[in-house]
C-alpha positions as CSV (number, residue, x, y, z in Angstrom):
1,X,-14.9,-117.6,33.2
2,X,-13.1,-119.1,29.9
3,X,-14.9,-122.8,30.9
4,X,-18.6,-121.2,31.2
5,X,-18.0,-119.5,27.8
6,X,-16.8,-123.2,26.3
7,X,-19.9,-124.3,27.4
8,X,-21.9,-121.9,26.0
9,X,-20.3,-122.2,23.0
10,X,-20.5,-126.0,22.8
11,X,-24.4,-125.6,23.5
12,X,-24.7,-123.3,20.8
13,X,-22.9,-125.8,18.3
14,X,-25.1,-128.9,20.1
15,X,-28.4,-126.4,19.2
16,X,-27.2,-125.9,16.0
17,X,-26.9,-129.3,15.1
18,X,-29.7,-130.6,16.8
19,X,-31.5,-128.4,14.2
20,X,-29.7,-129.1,11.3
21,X,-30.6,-132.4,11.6
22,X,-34.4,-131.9,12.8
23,X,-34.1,-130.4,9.2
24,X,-32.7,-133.0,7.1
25,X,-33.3,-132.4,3.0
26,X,-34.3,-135.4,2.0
27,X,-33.8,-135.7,-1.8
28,X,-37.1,-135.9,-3.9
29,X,-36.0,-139.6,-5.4
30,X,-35.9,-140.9,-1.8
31,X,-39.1,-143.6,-1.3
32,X,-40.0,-146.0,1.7
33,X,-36.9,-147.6,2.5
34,X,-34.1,-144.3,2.6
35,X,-32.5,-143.8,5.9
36,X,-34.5,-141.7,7.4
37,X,-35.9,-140.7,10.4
38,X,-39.1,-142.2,10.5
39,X,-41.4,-139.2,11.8
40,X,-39.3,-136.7,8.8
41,X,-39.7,-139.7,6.5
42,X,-43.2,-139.8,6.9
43,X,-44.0,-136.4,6.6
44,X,-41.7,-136.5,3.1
45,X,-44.1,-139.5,1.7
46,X,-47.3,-137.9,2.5
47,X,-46.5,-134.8,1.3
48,X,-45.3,-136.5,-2.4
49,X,-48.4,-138.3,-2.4
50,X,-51.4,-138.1,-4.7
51,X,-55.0,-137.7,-3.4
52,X,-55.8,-141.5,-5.0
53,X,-52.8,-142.3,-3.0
54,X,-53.5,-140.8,0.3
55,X,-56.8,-142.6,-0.2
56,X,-55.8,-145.9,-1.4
57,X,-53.2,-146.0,1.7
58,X,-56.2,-146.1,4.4
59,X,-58.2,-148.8,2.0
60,X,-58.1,-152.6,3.2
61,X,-59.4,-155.0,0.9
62,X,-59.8,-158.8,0.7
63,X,-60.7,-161.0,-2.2
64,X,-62.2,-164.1,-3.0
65,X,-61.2,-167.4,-4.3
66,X,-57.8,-168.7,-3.9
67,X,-55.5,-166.1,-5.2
68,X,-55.8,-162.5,-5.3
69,X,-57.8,-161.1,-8.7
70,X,-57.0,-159.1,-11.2
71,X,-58.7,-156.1,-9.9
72,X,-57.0,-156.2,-6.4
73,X,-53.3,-156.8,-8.0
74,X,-54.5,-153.3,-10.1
75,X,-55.5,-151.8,-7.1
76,X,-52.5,-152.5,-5.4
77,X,-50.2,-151.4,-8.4
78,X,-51.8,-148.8,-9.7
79,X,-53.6,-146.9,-7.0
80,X,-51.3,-147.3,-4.1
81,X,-54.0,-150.0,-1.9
82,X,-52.5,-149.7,1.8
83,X,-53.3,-152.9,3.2
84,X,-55.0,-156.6,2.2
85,X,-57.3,-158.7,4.3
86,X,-56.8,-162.7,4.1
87,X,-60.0,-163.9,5.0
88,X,-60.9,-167.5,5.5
89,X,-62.4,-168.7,2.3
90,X,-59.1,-168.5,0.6
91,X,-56.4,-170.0,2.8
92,X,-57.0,-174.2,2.6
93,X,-53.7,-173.7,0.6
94,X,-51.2,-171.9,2.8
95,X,-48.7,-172.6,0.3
96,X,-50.8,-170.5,-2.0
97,X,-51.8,-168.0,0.2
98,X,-47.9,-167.1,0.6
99,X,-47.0,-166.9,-2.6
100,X,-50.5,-164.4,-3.2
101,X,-49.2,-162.8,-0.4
102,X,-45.3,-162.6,-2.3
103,X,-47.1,-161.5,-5.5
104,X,-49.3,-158.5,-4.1
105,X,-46.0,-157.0,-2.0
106,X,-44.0,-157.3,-4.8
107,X,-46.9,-154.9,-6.7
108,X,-46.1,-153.0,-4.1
109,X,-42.6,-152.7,-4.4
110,X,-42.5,-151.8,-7.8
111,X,-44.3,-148.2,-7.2
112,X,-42.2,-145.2,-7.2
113,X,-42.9,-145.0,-3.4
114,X,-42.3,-148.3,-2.3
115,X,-44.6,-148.5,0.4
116,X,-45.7,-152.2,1.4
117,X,-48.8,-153.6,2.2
118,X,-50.5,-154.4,5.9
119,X,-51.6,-158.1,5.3
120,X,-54.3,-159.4,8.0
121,X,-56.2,-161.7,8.6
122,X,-58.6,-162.9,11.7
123,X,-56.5,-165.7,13.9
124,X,-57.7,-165.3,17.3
125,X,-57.3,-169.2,18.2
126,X,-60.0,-171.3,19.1
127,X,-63.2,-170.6,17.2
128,X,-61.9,-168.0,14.8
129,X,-59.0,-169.5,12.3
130,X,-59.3,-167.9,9.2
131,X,-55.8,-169.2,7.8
132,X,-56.8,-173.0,7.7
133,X,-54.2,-175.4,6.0
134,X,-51.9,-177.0,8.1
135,X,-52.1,-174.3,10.7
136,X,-52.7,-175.1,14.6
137,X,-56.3,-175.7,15.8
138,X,-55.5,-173.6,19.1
139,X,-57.6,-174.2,22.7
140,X,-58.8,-170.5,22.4
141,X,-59.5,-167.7,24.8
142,X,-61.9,-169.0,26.9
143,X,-59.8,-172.2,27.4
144,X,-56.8,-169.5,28.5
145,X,-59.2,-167.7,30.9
146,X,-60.0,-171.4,32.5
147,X,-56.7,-172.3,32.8
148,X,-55.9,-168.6,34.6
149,X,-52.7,-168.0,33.5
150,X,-51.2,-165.0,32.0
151,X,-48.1,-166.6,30.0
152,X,-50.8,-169.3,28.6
153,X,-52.5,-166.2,26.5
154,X,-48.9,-164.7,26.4
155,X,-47.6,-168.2,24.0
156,X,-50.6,-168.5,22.8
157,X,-50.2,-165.0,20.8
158,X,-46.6,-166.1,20.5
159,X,-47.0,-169.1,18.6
160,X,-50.4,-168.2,16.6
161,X,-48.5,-165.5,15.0
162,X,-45.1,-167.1,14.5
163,X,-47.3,-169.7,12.2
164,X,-49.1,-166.5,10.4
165,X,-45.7,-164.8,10.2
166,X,-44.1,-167.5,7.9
167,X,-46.7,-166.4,5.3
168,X,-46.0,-162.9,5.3
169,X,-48.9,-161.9,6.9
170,X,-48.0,-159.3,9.3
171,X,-51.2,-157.8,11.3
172,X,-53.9,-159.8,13.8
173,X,-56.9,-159.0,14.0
174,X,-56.8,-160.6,17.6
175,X,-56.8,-160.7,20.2
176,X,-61.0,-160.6,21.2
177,X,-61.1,-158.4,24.9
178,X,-64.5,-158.4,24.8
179,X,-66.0,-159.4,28.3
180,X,-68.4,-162.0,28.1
181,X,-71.3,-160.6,29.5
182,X,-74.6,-161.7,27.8
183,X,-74.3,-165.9,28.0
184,X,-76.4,-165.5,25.2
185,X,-74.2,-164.3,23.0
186,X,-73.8,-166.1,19.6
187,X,-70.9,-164.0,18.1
188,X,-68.9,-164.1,21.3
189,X,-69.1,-166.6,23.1
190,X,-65.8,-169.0,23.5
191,X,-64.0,-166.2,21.5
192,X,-64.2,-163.8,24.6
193,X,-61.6,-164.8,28.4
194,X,-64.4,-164.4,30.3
195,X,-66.5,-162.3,32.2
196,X,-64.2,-160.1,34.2
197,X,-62.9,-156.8,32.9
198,X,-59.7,-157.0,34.8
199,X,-58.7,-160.3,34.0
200,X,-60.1,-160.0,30.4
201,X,-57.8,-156.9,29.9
202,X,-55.0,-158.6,31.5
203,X,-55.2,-161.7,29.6
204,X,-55.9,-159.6,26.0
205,X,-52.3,-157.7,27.2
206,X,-50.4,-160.8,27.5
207,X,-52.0,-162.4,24.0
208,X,-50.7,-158.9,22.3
209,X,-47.6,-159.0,23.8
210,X,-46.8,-162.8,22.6
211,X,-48.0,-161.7,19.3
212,X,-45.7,-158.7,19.3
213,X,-42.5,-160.5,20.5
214,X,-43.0,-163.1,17.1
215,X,-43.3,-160.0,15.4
216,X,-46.9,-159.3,14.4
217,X,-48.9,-156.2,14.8
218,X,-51.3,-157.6,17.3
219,X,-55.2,-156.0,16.7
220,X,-57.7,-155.2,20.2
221,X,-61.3,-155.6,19.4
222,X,-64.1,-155.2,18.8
223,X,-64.2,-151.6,20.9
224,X,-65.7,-150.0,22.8
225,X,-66.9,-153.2,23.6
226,X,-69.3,-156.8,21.8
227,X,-69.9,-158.8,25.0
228,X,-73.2,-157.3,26.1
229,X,-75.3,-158.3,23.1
230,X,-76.9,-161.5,21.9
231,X,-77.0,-160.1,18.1
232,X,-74.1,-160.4,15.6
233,X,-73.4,-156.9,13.8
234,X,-72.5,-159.0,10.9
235,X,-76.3,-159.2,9.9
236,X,-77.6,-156.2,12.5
237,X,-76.9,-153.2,14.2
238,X,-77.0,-154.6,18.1
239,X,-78.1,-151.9,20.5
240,X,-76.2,-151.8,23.7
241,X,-78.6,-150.4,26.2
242,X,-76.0,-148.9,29.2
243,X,-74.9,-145.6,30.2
244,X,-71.2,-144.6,29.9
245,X,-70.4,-145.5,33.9
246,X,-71.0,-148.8,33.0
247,X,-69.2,-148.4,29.9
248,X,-66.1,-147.3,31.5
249,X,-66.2,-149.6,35.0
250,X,-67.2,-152.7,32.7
251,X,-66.4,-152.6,28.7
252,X,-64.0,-150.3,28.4
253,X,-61.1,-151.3,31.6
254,X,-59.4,-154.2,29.0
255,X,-59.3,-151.3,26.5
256,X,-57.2,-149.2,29.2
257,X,-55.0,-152.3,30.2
258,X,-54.5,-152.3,26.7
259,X,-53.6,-148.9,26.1
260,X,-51.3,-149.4,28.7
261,X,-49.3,-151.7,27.2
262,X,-49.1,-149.3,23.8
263,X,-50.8,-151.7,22.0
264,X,-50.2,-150.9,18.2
265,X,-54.0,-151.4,17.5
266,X,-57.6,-151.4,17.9
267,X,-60.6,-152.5,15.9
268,X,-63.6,-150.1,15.9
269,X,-67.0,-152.2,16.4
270,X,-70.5,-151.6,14.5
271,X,-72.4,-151.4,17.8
272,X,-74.8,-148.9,18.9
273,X,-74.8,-147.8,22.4
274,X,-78.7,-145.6,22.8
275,X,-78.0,-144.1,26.4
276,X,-74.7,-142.8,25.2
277,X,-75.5,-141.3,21.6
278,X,-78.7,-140.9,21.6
279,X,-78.8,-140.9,17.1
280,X,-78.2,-144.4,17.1
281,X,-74.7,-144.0,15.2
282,X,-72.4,-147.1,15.7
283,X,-69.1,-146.7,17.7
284,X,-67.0,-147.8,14.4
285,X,-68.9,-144.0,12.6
286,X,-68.7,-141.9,15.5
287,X,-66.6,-139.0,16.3
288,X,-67.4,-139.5,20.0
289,X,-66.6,-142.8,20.8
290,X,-63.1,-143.1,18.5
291,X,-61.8,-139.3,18.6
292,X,-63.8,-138.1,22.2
293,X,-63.3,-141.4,24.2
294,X,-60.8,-143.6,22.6
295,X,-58.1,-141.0,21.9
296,X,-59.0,-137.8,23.9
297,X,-60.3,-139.6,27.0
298,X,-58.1,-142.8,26.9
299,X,-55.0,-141.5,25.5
300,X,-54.6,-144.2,22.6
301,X,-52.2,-143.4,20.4
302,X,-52.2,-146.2,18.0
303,X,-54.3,-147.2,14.7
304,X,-58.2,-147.2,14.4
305,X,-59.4,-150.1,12.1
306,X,-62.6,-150.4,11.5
307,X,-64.5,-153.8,11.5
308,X,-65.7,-154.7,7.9
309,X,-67.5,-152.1,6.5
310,X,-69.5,-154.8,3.9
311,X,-71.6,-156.2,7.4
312,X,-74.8,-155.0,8.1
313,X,-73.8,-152.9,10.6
314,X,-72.5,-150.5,9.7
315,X,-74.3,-149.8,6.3
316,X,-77.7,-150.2,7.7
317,X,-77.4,-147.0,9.6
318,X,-75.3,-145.1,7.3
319,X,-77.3,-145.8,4.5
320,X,-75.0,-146.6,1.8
321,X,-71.7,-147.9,1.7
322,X,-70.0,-144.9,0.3
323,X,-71.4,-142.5,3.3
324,X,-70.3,-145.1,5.8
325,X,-66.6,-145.0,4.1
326,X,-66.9,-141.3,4.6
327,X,-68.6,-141.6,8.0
328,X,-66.0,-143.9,9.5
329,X,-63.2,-142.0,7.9
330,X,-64.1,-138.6,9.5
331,X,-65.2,-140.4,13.0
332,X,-61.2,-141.3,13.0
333,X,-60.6,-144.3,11.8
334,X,-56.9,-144.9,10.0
335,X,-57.7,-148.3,8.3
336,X,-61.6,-148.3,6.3
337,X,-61.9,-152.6,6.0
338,X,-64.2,-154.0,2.6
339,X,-64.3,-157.8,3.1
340,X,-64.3,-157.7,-0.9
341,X,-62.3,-155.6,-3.4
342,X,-64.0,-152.6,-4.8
343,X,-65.3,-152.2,-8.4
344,X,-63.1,-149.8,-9.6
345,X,-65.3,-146.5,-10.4
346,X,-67.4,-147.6,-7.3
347,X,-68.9,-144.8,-5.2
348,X,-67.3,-145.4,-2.0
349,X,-64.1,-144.5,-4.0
350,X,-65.1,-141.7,-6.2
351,X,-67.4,-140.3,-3.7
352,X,-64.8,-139.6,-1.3
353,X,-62.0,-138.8,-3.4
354,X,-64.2,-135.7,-5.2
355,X,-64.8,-134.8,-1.1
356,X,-61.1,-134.7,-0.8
357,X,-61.1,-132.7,-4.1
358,X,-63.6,-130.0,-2.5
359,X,-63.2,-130.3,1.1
360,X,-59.5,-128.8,3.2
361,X,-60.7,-130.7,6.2
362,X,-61.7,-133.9,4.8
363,X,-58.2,-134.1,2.7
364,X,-56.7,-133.5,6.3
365,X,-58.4,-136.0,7.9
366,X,-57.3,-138.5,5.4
367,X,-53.7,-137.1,5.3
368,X,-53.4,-138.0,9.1
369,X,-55.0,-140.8,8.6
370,X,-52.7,-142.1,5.9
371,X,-49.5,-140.5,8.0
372,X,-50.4,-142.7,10.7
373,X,-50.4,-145.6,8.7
374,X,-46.8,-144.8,7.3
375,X,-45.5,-144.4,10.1
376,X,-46.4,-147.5,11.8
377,X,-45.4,-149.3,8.3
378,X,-41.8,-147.5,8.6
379,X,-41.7,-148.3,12.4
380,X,-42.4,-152.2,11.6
381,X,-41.1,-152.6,8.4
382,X,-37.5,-151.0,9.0
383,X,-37.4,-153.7,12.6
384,X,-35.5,-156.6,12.6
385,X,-38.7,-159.0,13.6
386,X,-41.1,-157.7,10.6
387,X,-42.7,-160.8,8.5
388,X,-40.7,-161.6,5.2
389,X,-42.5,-159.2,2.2
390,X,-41.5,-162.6,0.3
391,X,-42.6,-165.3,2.1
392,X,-40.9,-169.0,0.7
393,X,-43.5,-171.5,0.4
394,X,-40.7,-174.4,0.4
395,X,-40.5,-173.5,3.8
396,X,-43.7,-173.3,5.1
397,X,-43.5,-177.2,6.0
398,X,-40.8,-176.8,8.3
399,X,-42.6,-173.9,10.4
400,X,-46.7,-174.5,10.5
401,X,-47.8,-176.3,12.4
402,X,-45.3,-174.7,14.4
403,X,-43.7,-177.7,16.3
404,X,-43.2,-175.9,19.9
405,X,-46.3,-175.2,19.7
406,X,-47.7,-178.0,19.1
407,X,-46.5,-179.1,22.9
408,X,-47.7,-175.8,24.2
409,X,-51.4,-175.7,22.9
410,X,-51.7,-179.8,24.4
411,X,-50.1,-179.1,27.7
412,X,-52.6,-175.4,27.6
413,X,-55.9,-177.1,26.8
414,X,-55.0,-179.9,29.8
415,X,-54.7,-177.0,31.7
416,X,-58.2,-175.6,30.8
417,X,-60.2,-178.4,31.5
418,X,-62.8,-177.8,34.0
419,X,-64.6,-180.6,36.2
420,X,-68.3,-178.7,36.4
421,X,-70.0,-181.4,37.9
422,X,-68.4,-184.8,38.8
423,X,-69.6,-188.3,39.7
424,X,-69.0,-192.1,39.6
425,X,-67.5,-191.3,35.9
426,X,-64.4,-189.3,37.0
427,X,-61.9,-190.7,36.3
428,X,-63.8,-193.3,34.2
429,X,-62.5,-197.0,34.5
430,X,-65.3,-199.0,32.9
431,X,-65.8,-202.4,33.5
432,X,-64.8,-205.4,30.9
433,X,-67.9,-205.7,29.5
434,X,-69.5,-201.7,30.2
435,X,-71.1,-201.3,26.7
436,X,-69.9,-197.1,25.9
437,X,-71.6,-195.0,23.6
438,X,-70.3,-192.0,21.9
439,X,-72.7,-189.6,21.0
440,X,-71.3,-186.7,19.1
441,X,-70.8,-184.8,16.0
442,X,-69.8,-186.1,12.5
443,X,-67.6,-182.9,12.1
444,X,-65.6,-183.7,15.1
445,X,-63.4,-186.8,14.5
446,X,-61.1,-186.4,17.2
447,X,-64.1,-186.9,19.8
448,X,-64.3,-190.8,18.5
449,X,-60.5,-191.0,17.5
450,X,-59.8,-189.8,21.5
451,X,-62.5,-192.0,22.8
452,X,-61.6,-195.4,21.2
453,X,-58.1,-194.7,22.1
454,X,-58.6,-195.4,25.8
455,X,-62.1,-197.3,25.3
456,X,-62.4,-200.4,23.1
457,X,-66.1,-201.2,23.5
458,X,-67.6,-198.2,21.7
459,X,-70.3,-197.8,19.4
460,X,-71.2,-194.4,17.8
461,X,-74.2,-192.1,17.6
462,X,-73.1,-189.1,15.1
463,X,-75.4,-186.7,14.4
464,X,-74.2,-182.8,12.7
465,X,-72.8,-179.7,14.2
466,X,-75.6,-177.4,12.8
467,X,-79.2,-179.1,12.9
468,X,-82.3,-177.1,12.1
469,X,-85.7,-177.9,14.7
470,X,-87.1,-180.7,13.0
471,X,-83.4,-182.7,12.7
472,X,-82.7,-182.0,16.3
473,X,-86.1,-183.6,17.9
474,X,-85.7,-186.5,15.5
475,X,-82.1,-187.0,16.4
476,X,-83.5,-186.7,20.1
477,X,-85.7,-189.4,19.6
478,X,-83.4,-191.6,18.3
479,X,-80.7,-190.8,20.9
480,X,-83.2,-192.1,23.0
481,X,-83.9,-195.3,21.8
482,X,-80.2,-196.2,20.8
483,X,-79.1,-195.1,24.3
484,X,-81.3,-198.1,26.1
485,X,-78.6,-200.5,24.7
486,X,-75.9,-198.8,26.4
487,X,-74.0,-198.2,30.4
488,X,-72.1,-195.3,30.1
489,X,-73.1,-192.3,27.0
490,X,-70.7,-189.8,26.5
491,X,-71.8,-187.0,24.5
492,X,-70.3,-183.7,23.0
493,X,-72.2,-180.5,23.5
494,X,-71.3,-177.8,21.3
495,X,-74.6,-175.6,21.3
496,X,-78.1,-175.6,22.1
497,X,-79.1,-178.4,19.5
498,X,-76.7,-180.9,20.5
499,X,-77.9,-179.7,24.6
500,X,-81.4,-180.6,23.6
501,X,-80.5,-184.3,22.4
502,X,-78.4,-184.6,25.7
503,X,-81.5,-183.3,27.9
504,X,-83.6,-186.8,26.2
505,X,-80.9,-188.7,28.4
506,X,-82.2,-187.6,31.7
507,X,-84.5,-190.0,32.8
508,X,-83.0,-193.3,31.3
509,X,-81.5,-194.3,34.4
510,X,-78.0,-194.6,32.5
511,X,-74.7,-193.0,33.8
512,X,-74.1,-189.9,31.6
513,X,-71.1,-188.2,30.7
514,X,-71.1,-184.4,29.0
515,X,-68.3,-183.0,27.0
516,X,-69.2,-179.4,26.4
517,X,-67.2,-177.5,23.6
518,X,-67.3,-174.1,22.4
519,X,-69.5,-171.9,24.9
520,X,-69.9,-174.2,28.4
521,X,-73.4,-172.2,28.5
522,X,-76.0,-175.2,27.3
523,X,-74.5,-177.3,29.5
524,X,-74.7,-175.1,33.1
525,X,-78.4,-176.6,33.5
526,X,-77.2,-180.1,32.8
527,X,-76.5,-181.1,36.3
528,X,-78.7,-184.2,36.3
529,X,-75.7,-186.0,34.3
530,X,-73.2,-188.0,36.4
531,X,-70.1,-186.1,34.9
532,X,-69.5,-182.5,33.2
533,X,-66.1,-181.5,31.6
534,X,-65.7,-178.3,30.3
535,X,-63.4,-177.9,26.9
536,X,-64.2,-174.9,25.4
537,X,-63.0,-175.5,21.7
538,X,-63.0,-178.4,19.3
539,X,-59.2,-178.4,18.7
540,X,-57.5,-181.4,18.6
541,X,-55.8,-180.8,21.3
542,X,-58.7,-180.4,23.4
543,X,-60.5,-183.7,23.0
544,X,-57.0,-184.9,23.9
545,X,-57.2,-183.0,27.2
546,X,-61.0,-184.1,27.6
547,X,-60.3,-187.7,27.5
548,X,-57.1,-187.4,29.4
549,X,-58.8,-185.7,32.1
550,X,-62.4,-188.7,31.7
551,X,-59.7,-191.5,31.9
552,X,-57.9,-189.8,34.7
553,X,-54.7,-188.8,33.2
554,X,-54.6,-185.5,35.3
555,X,-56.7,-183.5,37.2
556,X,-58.9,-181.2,35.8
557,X,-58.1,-178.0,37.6
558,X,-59.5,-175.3,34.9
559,X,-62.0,-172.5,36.3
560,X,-65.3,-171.3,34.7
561,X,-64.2,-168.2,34.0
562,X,-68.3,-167.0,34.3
563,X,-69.7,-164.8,36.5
């Protein structure tokens, strides 16, 4: 009898307790940084928070030129901004883009709050590199989903964010998990792992948990899903024209391997799906595809971000950018993204702050919004693998390019490489006097620096990445003529231009090798050349792996990863 009544009394005292401290006081001079729990924490910061506060916390701007402006730092110190986007017409200078970085935290830091900033950027690897300098030209994900490997997506997070990391920057807008579905995509394209849902969603979970474990917030988009379109949504709205089965069996399963995993966050896409919602609205402004599907129906729990609000769109259906704000804000995004900093009476702010003024449920909806965002900031912040708020440019040197992996992304894009079509040419031992021509573009110098490395008697036909009609047939012509002189032509193929001056090879009786980059797509149709290898980026380290696998070097065991 007496021990039953010691426990009782013990649970009593544990109860007790447990509620005292569910019911800490924390003291009114407390900010972001007091030793708190994080979910009481948050609840104390919203709740001493001003409506231009709440407001500025679910704002992400960028800026132009090379260092933040005026207007941003003013927006940061004054108003409370949440977040900052590095985009890529700013970043030749990584040394300068940390110390911006430095400069707008430490604005931050000097509010009563203390709240720090989200810093992103776009660094998917491959195509999309928004932070240029000395960063690494990476093989990208369609390169991963050739090569088939899980822990090749896995480093490849790993490594792209321990070089983003050293700058401060802290969130990726990366990885890409949409399935590449249309081959005519222009927007997509190598930026997708391929066509399969399963293997896409795997791949995407192993890219976010790389970039996790180097500690940055990795960033799932573009959902509900950007594969099945041939239009860009930075210049249009792209229609989707499916119902929601194939929704869920085909665009949305990386999304639930993804949700899976907890990952921290998801971009919301300006895509329109007809057969679904029938008004037209895009996913990125609609109530039913972010709060119905994505949290309801899928059971995410992590931050919304929409894509930038400035594209096309999303203002085109809205109809002005201070009703898409509002639009995407009550649809349930966290994080409202303006590629440029906003004029500082503009209506997208004062439009939605007087709503906040005369609407309860609006001011809600902002609230847990900008709750959300705190507490993922305290969660990430208060770690022991967050990126420096301070990043030292005297040490950028010694960490991008990040020298593991460098190794990494050559021995990955050697593991990509894919033998489409092969002939005579692989592997490629000219004879002493074989006259070689290298046919490809002037912005790709490691095609001719890889080349003449294993292949003395070259000559080269240069002609430019982006070529209008009237460029591309006379370049076709020439190619043509040039090409008589010649053995063995070995061209790179990087779109449909440079695939229309391969196609005037065809019938010249000469022994034809194709290096496709960037989407393999123009080149499926090519099989009247002697030899295709598939690359599927312009890194460096891919023409490395192209030529290595042309002078036979290795085996090119890399998969189309097509349907």
């Amino acid at each position: 009898m007496m021990k039953k009544k010691l426990v009782l009394i013990c649970t009593i005292f544990a109860l007790i307790a447990s509620f005292c401290f569910s019911q800490t006081k924390i003291p009114e001079d407390a900010d972001f940084w007091s030793d708190y729990p994080a979910e009481e924490l948050a609840d104390f910061l919203v709740g001493k928070m001003s409506n231009d506060e709440l407001l500025s916390q679910i704002l992400m701007f960028g800026w132009a030129g090379a260092e933040p402006s005026e207007l941003l730092i003013k927006w940061v110190y004054e108003r409370g901004l949440g977040s900052v986007k590095v985009f890529g017409w700013n970043t030749d200078n990584t040394q300068l883009v940390a110390s911006s970085v430095a400069t707008l935290q430490k604005k931050s830091q000097s509010r009563k709050l203390r709240i720090p900033l989200f810093v992103a950027t776009d660094q998917e690897g491959g195509w999309i590199r928004h932070v240029k300098g000395e960063t690494s030209e990476t093989p990208g994900n369609m390169a991963i989903g050739a090569s088939g490997y899980p822990i090749d997506a896995y480093y490849s997070g790993y490594y792209i964010s321990r070089e983003i990391k050293a700058l401060g920057i802290n969130m990726n807008f990366a990885p890409t998990v949409d399935n590449y579905t249309n081959l005519q995509s222009s927007v997509i394209g190598p930026r997708s792992f391929g066509s399969n849902p399963d293997f896409v969603g795997q791949l995407g979970a192993s890219f976010s948990a790389g970039s996790i474990a180097a500690g940055v917030i990795p960033t799932a988009k573009h959902f509900p899903g950007h594969g099945d379109t041939s239009l860009d949504s930075h210049g249009n709205l792209p229609q989707i024209d499916i119902d929601y089965k194939t929704l869920e069996n085909r665009e949305l399963v990386p999304f639930k391997f993804l949700i899976a995993e907890k990952i921290p966050a998801i971009m919301s896409g300006h895509l329109s799906f007809p057969k679904i919602i029938s008004n037209g609205e895009p996913a990125s402004l609609s109530k039913v595809f972010l709060t119905d599907i994505l949290r309801n129906r899928l059971g995410y729990e992590g931050l919304i971000i929409t894509d930038d609000m400035m594209m096309n769109g999303a203002t085109m259906y809205a109809g002005s950018l201070s009703r898409a704000f509002r639009l995407a804000i009550e649809a349930g995004n966290d994080i409202v993204i303006s590629s440029t900093t906003a004029r500082w009476n503009e209506s997208l702010w004062t439009s939605n702050l007087a709503l906040m003024e005369s609407s309860t449920a609006f001011k809600q909806t902002v609230q847990k919004a900008a709750r959300r965002v705190i507490l993922y900031k305290l969660n990430y912040f208060k770690s022991n693998n967050a990126a420096p708020l301070y990043p030292d440019p005297a040490t950028l040197d010694q960490k991008i390019p990040d020298r593991e992996g460098q190794k990494f992304f050559l021995s990955q894009a050697c593991r990509s490489i894919t033998a489409y079509k092969t002939g005579k040419c692989l592997p490629f031992a000219p004879d002493e006097n074989e006259r070689i021509l290298l046919a490809g573009q002037t912005q790709f110098p490691d095609f001719f620096e890889e080349a003449k490395k294993r292949y003395s008697n070259c000559a080269e036909f240069k002609f430019d990445y982006e070529m209008g009609p009237n460029q591309a047939d006379w370049m076709s012509r020439n190619i043509q003529t040039t090409a008589k002189n010649y053995d063995t032509i070995i061209i790179c193929v990087a779109n449909e231009r440079s695939a229309m001056i391969a196609e005037h090879l065809k019938n010249l009786g000469k022994k034809v090798v194709i290096m496709s980059v960037l989407s393999p797509v123009p080149v499926l149709n090519c099989k009247w050349a002697d030899t295709i290898l598939l690359g599927y980026s312009y890194s460096p380290y891919t023409f490395k792996a192209l030529f290595g696998a042309l002078n036979g070097e290795f085996e090119a065991d890399g998969e189309l990863p097509l349907n």
